[in-house]
C-alpha positions in Angstrom: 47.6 18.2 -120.2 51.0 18.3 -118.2 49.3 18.0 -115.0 46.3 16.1 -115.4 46.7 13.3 -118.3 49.4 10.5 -118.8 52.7 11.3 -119.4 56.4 9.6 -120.2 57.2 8.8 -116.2 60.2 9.1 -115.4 62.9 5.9 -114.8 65.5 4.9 -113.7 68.4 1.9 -114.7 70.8 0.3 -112.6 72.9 -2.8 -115.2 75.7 -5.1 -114.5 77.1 -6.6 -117.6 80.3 -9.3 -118.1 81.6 -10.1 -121.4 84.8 -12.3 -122.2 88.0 -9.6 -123.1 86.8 -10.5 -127.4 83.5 -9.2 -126.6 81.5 -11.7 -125.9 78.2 -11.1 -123.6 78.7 -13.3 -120.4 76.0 -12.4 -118.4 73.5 -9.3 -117.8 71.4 -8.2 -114.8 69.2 -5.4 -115.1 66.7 -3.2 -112.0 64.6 -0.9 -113.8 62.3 1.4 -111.4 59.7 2.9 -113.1 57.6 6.3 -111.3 54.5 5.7 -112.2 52.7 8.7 -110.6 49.8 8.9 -108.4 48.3 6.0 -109.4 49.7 3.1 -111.3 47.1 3.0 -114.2 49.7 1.8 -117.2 53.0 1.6 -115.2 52.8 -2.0 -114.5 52.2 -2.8 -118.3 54.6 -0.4 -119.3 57.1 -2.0 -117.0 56.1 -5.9 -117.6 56.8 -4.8 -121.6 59.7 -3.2 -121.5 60.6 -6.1 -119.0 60.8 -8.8 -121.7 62.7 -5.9 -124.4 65.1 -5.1 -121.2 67.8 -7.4 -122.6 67.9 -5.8 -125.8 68.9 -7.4 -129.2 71.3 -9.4 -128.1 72.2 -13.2 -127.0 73.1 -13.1 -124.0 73.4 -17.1 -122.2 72.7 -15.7 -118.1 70.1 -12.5 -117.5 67.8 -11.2 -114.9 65.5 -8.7 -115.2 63.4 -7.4 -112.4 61.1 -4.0 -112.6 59.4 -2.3 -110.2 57.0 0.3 -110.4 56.9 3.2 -108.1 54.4 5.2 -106.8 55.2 9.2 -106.3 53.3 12.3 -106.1 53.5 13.3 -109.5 51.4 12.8 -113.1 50.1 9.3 -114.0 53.3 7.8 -115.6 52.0 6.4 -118.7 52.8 5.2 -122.2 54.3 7.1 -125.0 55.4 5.9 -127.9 57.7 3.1 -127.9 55.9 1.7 -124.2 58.5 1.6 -122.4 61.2 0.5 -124.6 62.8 3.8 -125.8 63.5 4.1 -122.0 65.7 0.8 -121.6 67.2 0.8 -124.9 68.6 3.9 -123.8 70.2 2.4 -121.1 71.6 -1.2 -122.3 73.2 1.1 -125.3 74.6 3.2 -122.8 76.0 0.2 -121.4 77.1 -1.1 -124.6 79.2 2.0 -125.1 80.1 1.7 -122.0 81.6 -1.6 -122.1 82.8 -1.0 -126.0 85.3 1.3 -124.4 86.2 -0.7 -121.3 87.4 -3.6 -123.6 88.3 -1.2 -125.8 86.6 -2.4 -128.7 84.9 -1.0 -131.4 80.9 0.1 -130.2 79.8 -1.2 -133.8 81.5 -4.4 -133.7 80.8 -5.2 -130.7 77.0 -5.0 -130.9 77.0 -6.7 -134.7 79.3 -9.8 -132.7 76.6 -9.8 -130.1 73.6 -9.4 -132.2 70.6 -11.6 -131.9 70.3 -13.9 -135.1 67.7 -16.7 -136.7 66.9 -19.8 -134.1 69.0 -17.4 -131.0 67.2 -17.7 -127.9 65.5 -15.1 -126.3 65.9 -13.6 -122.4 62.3 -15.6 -122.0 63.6 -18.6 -123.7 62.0 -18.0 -126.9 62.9 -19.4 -129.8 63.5 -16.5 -132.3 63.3 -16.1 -136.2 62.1 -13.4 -138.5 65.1 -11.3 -137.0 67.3 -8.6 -139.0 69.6 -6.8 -136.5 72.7 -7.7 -137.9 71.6 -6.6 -141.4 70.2 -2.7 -139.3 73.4 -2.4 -138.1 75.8 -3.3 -140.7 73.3 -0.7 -142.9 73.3 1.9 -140.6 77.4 1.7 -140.1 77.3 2.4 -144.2 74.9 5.0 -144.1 77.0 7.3 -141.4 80.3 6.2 -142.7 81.1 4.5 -139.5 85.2 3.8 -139.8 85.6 1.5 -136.5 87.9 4.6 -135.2 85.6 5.9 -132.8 86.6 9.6 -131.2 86.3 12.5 -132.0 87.3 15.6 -134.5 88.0 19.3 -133.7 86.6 21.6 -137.0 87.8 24.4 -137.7 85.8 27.1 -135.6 86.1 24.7 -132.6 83.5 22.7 -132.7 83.5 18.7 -131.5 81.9 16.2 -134.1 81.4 12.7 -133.4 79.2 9.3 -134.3 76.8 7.2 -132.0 75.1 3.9 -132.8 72.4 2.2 -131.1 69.8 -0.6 -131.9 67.2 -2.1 -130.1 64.2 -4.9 -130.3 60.5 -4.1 -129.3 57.6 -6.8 -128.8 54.3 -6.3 -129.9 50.8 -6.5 -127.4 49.9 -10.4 -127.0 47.5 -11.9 -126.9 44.4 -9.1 -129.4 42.1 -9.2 -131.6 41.3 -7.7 -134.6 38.3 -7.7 -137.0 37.6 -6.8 -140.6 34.0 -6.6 -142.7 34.1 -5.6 -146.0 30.9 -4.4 -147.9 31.1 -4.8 -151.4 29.0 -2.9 -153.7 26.9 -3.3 -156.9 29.0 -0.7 -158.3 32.1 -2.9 -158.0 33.3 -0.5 -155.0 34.0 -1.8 -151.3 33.4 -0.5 -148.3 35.7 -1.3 -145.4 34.7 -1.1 -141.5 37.5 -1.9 -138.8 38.4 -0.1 -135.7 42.1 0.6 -135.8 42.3 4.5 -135.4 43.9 6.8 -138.0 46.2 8.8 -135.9 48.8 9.3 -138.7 50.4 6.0 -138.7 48.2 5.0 -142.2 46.9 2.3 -141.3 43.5 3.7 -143.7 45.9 3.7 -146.7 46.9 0.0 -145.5 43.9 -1.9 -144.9 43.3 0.0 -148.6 46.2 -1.2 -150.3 45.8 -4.9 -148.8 41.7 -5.2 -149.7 42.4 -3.8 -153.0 45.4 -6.3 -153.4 43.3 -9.3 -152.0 39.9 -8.8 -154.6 41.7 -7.0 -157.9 40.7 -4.3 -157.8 41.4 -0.4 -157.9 42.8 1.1 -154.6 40.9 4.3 -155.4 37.8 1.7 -155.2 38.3 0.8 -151.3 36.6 3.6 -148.9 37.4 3.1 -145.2 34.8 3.9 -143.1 35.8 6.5 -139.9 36.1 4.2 -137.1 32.4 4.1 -135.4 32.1 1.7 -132.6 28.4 1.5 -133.1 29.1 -0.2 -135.8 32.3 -1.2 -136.4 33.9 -4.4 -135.2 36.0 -5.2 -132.0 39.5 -3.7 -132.1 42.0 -4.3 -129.2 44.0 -1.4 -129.4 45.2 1.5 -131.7 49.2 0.7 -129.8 51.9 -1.6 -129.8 52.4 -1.4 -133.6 50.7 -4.1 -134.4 47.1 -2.8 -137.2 49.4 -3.7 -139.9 49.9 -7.2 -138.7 46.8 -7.9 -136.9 44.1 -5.9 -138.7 45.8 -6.6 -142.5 45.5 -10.4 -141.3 41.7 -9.7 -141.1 41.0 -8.0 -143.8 42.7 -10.2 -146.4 40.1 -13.2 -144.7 37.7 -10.6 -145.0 38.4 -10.2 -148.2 38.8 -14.0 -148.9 35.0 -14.2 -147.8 34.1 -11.9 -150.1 35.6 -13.8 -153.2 34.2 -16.8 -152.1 30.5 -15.3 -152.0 31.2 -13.8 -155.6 32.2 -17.1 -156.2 28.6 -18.4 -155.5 27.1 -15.9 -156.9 28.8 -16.5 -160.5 27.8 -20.3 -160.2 24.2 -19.0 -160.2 24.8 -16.8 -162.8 26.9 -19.5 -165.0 24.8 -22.4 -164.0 27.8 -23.9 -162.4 28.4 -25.5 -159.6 30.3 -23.4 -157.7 33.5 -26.1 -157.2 33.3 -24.9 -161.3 34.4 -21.5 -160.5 37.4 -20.0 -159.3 38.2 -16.2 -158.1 41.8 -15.6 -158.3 44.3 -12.7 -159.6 40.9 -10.1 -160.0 39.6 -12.5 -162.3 36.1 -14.8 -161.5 36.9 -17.8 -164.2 34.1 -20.7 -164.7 34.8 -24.1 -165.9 33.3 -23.5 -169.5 35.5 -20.6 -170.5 33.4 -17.5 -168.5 35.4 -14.7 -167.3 34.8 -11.5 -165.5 37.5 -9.2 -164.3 36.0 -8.3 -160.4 37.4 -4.4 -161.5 34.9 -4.4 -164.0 32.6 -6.6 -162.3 29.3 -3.6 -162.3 29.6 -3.9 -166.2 27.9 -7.3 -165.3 24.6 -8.5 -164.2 26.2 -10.9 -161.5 24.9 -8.4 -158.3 21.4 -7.7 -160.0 18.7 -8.5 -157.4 21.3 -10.7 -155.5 21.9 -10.9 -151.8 24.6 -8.5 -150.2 27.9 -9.4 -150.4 29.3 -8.8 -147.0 32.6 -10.7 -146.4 33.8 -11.0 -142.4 36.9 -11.8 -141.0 38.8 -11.9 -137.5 42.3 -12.2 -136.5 43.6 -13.7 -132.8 46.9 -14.5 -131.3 45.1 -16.0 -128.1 46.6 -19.6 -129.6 49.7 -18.2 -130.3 50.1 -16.7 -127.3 52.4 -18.7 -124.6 51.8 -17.0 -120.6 54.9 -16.4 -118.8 55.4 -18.7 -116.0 54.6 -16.8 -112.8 57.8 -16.8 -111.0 60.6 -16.5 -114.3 58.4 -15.2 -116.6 59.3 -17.6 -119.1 57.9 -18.1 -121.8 57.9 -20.0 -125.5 56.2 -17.0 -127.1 55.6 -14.0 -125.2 54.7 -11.7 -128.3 53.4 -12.9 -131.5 56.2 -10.7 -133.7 59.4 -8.9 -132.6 60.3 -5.6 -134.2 64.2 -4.5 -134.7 66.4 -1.8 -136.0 69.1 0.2 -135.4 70.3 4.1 -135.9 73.3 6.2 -136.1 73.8 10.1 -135.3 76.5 12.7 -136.1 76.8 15.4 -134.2 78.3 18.6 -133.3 79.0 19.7 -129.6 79.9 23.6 -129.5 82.2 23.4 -126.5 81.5 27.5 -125.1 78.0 26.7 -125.0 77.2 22.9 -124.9 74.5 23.0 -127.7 74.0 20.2 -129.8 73.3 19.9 -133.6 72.5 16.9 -134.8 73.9 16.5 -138.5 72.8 13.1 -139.6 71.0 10.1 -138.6 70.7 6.9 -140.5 68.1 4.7 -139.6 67.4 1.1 -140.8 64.3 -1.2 -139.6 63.4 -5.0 -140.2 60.0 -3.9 -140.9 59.2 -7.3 -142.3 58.0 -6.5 -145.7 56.9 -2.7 -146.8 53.9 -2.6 -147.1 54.0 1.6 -147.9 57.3 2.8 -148.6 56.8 6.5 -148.5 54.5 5.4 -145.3 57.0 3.6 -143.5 60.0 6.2 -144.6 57.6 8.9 -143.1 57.2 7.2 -139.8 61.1 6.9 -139.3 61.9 10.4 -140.3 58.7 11.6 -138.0 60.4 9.6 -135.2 64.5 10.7 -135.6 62.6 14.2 -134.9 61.0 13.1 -131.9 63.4 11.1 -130.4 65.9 14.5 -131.0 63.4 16.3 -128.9 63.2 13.0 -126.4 67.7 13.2 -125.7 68.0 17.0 -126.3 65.0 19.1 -125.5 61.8 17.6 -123.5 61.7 17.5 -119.7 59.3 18.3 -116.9 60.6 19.8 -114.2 59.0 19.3 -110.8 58.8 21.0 -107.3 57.4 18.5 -104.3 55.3 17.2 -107.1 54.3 20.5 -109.4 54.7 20.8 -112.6 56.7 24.0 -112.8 56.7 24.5 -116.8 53.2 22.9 -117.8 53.1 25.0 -121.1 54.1 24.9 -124.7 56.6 27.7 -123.7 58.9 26.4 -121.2 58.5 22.9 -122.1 60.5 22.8 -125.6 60.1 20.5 -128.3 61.7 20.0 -131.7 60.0 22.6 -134.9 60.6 22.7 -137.7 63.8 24.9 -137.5 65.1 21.9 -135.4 64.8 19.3 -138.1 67.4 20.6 -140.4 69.6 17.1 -140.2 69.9 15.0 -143.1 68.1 11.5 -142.8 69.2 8.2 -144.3 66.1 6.0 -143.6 66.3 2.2 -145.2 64.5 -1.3 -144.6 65.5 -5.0 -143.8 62.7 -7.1 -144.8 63.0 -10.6 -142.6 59.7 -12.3 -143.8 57.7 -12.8 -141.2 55.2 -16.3 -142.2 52.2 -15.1 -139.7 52.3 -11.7 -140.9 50.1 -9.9 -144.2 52.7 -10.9 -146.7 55.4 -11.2 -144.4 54.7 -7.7 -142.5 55.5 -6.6 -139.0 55.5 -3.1 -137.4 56.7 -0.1 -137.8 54.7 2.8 -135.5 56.7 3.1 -132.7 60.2 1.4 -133.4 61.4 4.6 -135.3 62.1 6.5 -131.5 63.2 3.5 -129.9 67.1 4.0 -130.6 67.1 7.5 -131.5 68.0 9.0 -128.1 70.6 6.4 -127.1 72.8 7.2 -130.7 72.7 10.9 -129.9 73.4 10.4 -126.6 76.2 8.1 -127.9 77.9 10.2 -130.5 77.6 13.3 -127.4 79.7 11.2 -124.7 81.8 10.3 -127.5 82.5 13.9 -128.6 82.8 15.4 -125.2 85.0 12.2 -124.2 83.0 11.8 -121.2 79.5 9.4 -120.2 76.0 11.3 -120.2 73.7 9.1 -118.3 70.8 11.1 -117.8 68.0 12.9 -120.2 67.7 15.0 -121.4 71.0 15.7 -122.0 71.1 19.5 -121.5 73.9 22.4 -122.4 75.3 23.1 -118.7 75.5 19.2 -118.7 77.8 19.2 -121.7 79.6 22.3 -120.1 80.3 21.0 -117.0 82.0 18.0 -118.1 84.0 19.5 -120.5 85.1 22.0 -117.5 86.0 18.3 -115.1 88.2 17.7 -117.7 
């Protein structure tokens, strides 16, 4: 699996950043080299999406962004979670740290005065709007107790606590498709087929929620079908975060069809004509008083000896989707729905031996709308863990191109025993009007800031810049000892 699949490639950031002495982002120029292995399956994506997040949330009047990808003797660079964005958030809120201290303003404030906000325009020249960084990072500041002091405190058995912020914004895969059929049974049941994989995420309990929501009736009624693709319809991809947006959009016109065809069916059964009949709020209503609640609907005759009722329905950004320009990569709408958020970390640095315990992180996402609050509060714990073991623990470690600890042994990542820090996990819903009742994503954006506020709160405790990850012990010792 080390050797001989996709893996995280390695990369590497060079920024130059000018702001006014208040704060104020001047200008930005970023060169991201990406290694993308022996062959450059996914690099070039990877690198043309985390291109257009490069800038991060913020306005920003003059950027450039270039990215190469790199070709080295080592495992196929690939995508991981987050597709390349965990990777430059961590650097541009390095540099916001960075440059926080150089003006010598506060790392909060100066990325809430910076922030992107409604009608801002993007690095692209996108006009934005469904966007909710301010309100992440103003949460976030509450969650940790953020005072605006900054530094550092010495407890009492020596130890070095501090605070980190960081916040980022992701794009979602444009132009896809998505498609949705719903089957719905004599019993009053429904059976649902798409192709977005169940790989934890919930998109089953979703697509549940959202047909169940759409026709009136029981969740518990809605079965998902396992994904098939000899039968099932087309799916794009199970990535980017977007089966919320893009496969809820299809199955409520999925599940639109299907009202419309009981619709029909009731007319017949009525002797109505079917502009006589309406299907609204679970209820099928006729012009002369008739009524039948769709949850109860096999108490009825209306299916008896009828025609299936099979309701279809597809979802496409292809009109939606503006190309970047070929030679500035400009572009009107590059990505059909940006995703934002922003965390916060305590932690404590034990000075003898440069291990890290993380004590808190508070987390806060423009998700949109919730569509699953435990759902989406699982996914952002799930991912403060991962990104821990992404700054503190996971590395491969090479020699002319070998692996050297391609095993579950020496490579470490985060257990159980690891995720003993208290979470603070909340949402900012910024409607978005395309999305299932105003919905976005929320899959991947949990890791996206997570390494860059530990690594934050670390060079703040130890009083001196990590740049690198992971950030290990005898990194944290040896700059305490060039002190």
């Amino acid at each position: 699996e080390f050797a001989g699949s996709n893996v995280r490639g390695p990369a590497h950031f060079k920024i130059k950043t000018g702001a006014k002495k208040d704060g104020k982002l001047v200008v930005q120029e970023i060169v991201a080299y990406w290694d993308t292995g022996a062959y450059s399956t996914v690099g070039p994506r990877i690198n043309y999406n985390a291109g257009f997040a490069a800038s991060g949330p913020y306005e920003i009047p003059n950027i450039k962004i270039d990215g190469y990808c790199i070709c080295t003797n080592k495992p196929i660079g690939g995508a991981y979670r987050g597709y390349g964005v965990p990777e430059v958030a961590w650097a541009y809120e390095t540099q916001m740290d960075v440059l926080a201290h150089e003006l010598n303003i506060d790392p909060l404030a100066l990325r809430i005065a910076n922030a992107l906000e409604e009608g801002s325009i993007s690095a692209s020249g996108e006009p934005l709007f469904s966007v909710g960084v301010k309100d992440c990072l103003e949460a976030v500041g509450q969650q940790i107790g953020w005072t605006g002091q900054g530094g550092s405190v010495i407890t009492a058995d020596g130890k070095i606590r501090a605070k980190g912020v960081a916040c980022f914004s992701k794009l979602t895969g444009t132009p896809s498709n998505s498609s949705v059929i719903i089957r719905f049974n004599e019993d009053g049941t429904a059976n649902v087929l798409q192709s977005g994989m169940e790989l934890g995420q919930g998109i089953t309990t979703v697509v549940s929620q959202i047909v169940a929501h759409e026709l009136g009736i029981d969740v518990d009624k809605i079965r998902v079908a396992p994904v098939d693709t000899e039968f099932s319809p087309f799916e794009k991809t199970t990535t980017s975060s977007r089966l919320t947006f893009h496969v809820g959009n299809a199955a409520i016109l999925a599940a639109k069809d299907v009202l419309e065809q009981l619709k029909q069916l009731a007319a017949k059964y009525w002797k109505l004509e079917a502009s006589q009949v309406k299907a609204e709020c679970g209820q099928i209503t006729g012009s002369g008083g008739q009524s039948i609640r769709i949850n109860e609907i096999k108490k009825t005759a209306l299916l008896k000896e009828q025609p299936p009722v099979i309701g279809r329905g597809s979802y496409s950004t292809a009109d939606i989707f503006d190309p970047p320009t070929a030679d500035t990569r400009q572009s009107k709408r590059p990505t059909v729905f940006w995703m934002y958020g922003a965390q916060a970390a305590e932690v404590e640095v034990d000075p003898e031996t440069g291990l890290v315990e993380v004590l808190k992180i508070a987390a806060t996402h423009d998700v949109g709308k919730v569509i699953n609050p435990l759902g989406c509060l699982q996914q952002i714990e799930g991912s403060c863990v991962m990104g821990m073991g992404h700054v503190l623990m996971e590395e491969m470690i090479f020699d002319r191109g070998k692996v050297l600890n391609a095993n579950m042994v020496d490579y470490k990542v985060p257990t159980a025993m690891d995720a003993t820090m208290e979470t603070s996990v909340s949402f900012v819903e910024h409607y978005h009007p395309e999305g299932p009742y105003g919905a976005k994503g929320v899959g991947e954006p949990g890791i996206a800031p997570t390494a860059a506020a530990i690594g934050n709160a670390i060079s703040e405790a130890i009083g001196k810049r990590v740049y690198s990850l992971p950030i290990k012990p005898e990194t944290i010792v040896d700059a305490l000892n060039s002190k």
